[in-house]
C-alpha positions as CSV (number, residue, x, y, z in Angstrom):
1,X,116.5,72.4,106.2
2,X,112.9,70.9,105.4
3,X,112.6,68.5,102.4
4,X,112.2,70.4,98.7
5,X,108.7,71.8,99.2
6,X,107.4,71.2,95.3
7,X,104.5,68.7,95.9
8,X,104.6,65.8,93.0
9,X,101.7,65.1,91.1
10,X,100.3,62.4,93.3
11,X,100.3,64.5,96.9
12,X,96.6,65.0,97.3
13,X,95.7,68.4,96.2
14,X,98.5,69.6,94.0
15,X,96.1,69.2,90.5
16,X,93.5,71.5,92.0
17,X,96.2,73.7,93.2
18,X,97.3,74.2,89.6
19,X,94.3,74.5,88.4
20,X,93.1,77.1,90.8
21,X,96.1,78.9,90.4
22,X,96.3,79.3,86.6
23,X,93.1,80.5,86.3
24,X,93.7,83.0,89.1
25,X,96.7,84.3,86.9
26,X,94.5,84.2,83.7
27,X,91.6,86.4,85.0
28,X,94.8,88.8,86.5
29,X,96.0,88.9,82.7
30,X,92.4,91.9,82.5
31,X,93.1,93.8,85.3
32,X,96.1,96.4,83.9
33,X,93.6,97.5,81.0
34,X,90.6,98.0,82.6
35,X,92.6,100.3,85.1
36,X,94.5,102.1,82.5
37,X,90.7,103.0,80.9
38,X,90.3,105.0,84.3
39,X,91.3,108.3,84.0
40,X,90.8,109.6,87.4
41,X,93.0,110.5,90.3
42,X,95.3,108.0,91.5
43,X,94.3,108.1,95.2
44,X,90.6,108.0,94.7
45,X,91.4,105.0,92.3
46,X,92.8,103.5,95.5
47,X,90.2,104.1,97.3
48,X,87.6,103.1,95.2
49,X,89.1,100.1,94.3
50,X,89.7,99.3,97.5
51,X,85.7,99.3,99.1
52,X,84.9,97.3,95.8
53,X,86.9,94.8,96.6
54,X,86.3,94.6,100.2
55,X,82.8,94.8,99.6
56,X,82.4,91.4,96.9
57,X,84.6,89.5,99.6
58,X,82.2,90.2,101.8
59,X,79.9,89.2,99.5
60,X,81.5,86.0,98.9
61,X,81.9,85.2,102.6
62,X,78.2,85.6,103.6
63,X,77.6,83.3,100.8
64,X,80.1,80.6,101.5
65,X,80.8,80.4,105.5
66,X,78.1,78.4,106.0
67,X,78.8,75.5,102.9
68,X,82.5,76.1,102.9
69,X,84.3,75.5,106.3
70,X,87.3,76.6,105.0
71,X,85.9,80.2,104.2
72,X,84.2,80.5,108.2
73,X,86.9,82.6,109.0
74,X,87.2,86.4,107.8
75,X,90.2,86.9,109.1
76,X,92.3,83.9,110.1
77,X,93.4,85.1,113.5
78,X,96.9,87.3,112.8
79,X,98.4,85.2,110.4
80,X,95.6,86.3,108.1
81,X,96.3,89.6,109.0
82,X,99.3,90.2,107.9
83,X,98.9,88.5,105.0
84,X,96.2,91.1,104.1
85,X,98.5,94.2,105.0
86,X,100.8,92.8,102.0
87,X,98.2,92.5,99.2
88,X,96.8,95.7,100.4
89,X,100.5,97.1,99.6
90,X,100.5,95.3,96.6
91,X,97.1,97.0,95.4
92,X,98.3,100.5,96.4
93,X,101.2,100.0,94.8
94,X,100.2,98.4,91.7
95,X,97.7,101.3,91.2
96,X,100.7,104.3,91.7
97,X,102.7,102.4,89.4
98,X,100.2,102.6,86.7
99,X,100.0,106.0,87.0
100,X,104.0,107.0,86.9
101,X,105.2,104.3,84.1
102,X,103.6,102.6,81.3
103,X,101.9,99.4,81.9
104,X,104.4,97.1,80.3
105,X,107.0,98.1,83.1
106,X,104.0,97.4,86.0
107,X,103.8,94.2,84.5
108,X,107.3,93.3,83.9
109,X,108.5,94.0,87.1
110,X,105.5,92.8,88.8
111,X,106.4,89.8,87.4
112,X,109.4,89.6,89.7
113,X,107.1,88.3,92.5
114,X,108.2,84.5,92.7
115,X,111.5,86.0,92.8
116,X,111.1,87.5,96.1
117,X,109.1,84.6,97.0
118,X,111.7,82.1,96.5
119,X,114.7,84.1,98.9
120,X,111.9,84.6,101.2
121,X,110.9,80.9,101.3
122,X,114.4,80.0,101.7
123,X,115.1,82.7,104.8
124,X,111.6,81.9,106.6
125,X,110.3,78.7,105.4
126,X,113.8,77.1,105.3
127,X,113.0,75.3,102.0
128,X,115.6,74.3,99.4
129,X,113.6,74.6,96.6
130,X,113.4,72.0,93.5
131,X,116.3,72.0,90.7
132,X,113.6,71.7,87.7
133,X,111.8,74.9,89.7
134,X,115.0,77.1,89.9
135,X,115.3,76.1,86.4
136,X,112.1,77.6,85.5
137,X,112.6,80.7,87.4
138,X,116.0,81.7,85.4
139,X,114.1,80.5,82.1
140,X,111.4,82.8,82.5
141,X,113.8,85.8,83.8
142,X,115.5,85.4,80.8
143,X,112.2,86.1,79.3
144,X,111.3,88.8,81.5
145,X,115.2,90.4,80.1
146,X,114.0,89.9,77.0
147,X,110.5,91.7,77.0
148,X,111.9,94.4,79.7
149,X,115.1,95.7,77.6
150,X,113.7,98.6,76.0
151,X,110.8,99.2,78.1
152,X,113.0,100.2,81.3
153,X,114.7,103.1,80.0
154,X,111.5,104.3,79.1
155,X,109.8,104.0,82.5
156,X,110.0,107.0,85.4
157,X,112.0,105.5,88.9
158,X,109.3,106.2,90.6
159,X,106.7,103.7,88.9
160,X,109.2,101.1,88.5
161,X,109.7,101.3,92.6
162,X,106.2,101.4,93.1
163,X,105.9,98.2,90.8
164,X,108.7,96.4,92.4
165,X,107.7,97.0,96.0
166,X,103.9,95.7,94.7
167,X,106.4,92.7,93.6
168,X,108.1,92.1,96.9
169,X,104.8,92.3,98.7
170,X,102.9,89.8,96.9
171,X,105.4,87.2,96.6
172,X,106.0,87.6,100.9
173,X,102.2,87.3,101.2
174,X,102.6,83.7,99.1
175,X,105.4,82.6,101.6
176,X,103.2,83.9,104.6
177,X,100.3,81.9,103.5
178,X,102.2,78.5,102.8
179,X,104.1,79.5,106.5
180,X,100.6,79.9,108.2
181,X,99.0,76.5,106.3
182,X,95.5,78.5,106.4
183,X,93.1,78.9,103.4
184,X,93.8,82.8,102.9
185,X,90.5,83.6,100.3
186,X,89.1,86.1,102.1
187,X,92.6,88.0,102.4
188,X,92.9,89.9,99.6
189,X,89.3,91.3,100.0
190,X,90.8,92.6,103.7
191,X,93.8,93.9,101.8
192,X,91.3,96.2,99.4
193,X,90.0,97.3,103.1
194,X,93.7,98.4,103.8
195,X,94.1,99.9,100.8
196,X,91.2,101.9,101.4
197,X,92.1,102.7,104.7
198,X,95.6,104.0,103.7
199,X,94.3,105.9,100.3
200,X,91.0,107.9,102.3
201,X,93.0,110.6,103.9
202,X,94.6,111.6,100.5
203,X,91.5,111.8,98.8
204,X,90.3,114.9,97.8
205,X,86.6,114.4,95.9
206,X,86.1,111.4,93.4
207,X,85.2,112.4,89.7
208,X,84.2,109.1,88.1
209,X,82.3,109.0,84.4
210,X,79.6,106.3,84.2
211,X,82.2,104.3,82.1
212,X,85.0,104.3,84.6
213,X,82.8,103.4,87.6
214,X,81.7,100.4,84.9
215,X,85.9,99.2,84.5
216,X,86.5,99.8,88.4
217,X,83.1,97.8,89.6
218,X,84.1,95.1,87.2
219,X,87.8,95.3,87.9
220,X,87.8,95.2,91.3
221,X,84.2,93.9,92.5
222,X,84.2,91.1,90.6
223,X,87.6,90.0,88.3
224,X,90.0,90.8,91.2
225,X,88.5,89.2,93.9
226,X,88.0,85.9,92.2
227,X,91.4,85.9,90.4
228,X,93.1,86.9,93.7
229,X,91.1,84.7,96.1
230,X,92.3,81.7,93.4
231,X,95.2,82.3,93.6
232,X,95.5,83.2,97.6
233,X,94.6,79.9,97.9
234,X,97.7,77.9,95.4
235,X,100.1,78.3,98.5
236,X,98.6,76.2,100.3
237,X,98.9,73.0,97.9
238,X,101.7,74.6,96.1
239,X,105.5,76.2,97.1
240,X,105.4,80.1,97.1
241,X,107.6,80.3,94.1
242,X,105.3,78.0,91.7
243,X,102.5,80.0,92.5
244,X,104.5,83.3,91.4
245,X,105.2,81.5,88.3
246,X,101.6,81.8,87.1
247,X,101.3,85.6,87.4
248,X,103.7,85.8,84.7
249,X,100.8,85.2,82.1
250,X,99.8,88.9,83.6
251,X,103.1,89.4,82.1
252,X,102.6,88.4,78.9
253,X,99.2,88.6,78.0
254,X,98.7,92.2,80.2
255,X,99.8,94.2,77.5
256,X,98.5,92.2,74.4
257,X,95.2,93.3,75.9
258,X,96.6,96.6,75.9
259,X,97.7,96.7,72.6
260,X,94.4,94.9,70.9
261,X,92.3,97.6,72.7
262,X,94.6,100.6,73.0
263,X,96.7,100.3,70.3
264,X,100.1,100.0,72.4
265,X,101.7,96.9,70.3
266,X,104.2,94.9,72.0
267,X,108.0,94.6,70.3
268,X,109.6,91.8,69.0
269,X,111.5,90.9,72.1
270,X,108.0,91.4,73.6
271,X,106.7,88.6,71.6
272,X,109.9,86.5,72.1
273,X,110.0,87.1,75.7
274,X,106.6,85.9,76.5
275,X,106.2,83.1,74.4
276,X,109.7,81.7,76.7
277,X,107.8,82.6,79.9
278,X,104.7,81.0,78.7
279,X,106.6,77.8,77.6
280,X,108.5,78.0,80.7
281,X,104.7,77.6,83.2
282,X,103.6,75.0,80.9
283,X,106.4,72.7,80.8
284,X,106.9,73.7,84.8
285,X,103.8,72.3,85.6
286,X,103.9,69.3,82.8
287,X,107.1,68.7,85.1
288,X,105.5,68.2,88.1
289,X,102.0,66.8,87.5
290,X,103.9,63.8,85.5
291,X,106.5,63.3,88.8
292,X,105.0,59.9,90.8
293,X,107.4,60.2,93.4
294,X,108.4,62.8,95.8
295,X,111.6,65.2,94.8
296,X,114.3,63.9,96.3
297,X,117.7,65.6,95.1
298,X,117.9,68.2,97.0
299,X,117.2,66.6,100.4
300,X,118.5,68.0,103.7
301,X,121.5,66.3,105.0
């Protein structure tokens, strides 16, 4: 097995990478309310979605291929590929979870992402992963107990498998994109194309008022495709499973938006929950931006 894959703080690029990947996981923290203020059909919400998100990454990529070598390439040979196919199966199923469970199950299990990242990076990537990092994964599933409790039994089956296949997905296009050693920004923008693709035959007529065009167009033209192309980019300066760990604020401050513009109030173990997770990225981080030397306990043999 390779070395522990956690860079320390001084390996060149590991700041930005933290930086690039909390803000991804910030703007993400928007994205369940302005869908939940849609009230149209699920597939053409796919669909929709989907072109406007293809459509800014295009954007972006006509503006940046010629200053930016690392954004020349749209689609990063097959490697990018595939990671696409997975975030486009994470945006059709993060959308058909909304619509069979509320949005604090979406979120909670979404939040199981660096979960599946971590096996996966251990099966494919061969890693042993860092003590203080396993640490902080079982800290903030404790929170993720804590805030899911009551919300589970309140959830349909089908949502919650929608939300936890969306979960899966995302945290095997992390390991993909650390395996591959490509910047992947453009990839999420091909994964709305996907979406598209996979959503069009199932559409039947899209109904949007001005309003909901306003929360999609914003959503997904402009919020989704910075926040994802942030944080499609963390993998390569970060392990797969530290990157999860910053989609947990979607976890926590998801459905405070939520509650301060729907009225749906988080409980108690809510609160509780998320202030662990929270303390759980920040002291995670602290961890390893303050290391000087490279992790060493956990060494192959």
């Amino acid at each position: 097995m390779s070395d522990v894959a956690t860079p320390p703080a001084g390996r060149p690029g590991y700041a930005m990478g933290v930086g690039l990947t909390a803000l991804g996981g910030f703007l993400l923290t928007f994205d369940a309310l302005l869908l939940r203020m849609v009230q149209a059909e699920r597939w053409s919400l796919v669909f929709v979605r989907g072109v406007f998100m293809f459509g800014a990454g295009v954007v972006a990529w006509l503006l940046l291929r010629r200053r930016v070598e690392s954004a020349r390439s749209f689609f990063n040979g097959p490697a990018g590929l595939l990671v696409a196919l997975l975030y486009g199966t994470n945006s059709v199923c993060f959308v058909l979870a909304l619509s069979h469970t509320k949005v604090a199950n979406v979120l909670f299990l979404a939040s199981t992402a660096p979960l599946f990242a971590a096996l996966l990076s251990v099966v494919v990537l061969k890693e042993r992963i860092h003590p203080a990092t396993w640490a902080a994964m079982l800290s903030a599933l404790l929170g993720i107990l804590l805030v899911v409790g009551d919300a589970m039994a309140r959830g349909s089956w089908l949502g919650d498998a929608f939300a936890l296949a969306g979960a899966a997905s995302l945290g095997a296009a992390f390991v993909a994109t650390r395996r591959s050693g490509r910047n992947m920004f453009m990839a999420p923008a091909v994964g709305g194309l996907v979406a598209a693709v996979v959503a069009a035959p199932l559409v039947h007529g899209i109904s949007f008022t001005p309003a909901e065009w306003g929360y999609v167009g914003l959503e997904a033209g402009l919020l989704i495709p910075v926040a994802l192309g942030l944080i499609a980019v963390g993998p390569k300066y970060l392990p797969a499973p530290q990157v999860g760990l910053f989609l947990l604020l979607q976890t926590v401050l998801g459905p405070a938006w939520v509650w301060l513009f729907l009225g749906e109030a988080p409980s108690t173990f809510s609160a509780v929950g998320g202030a662990l997770i929270v303390g759980t990225l920040v002291l995670n981080s602290a961890y390893f931006l303050l290391r000087k030397s490279p992790p060493d306990a956990a060494r192959a043999r």
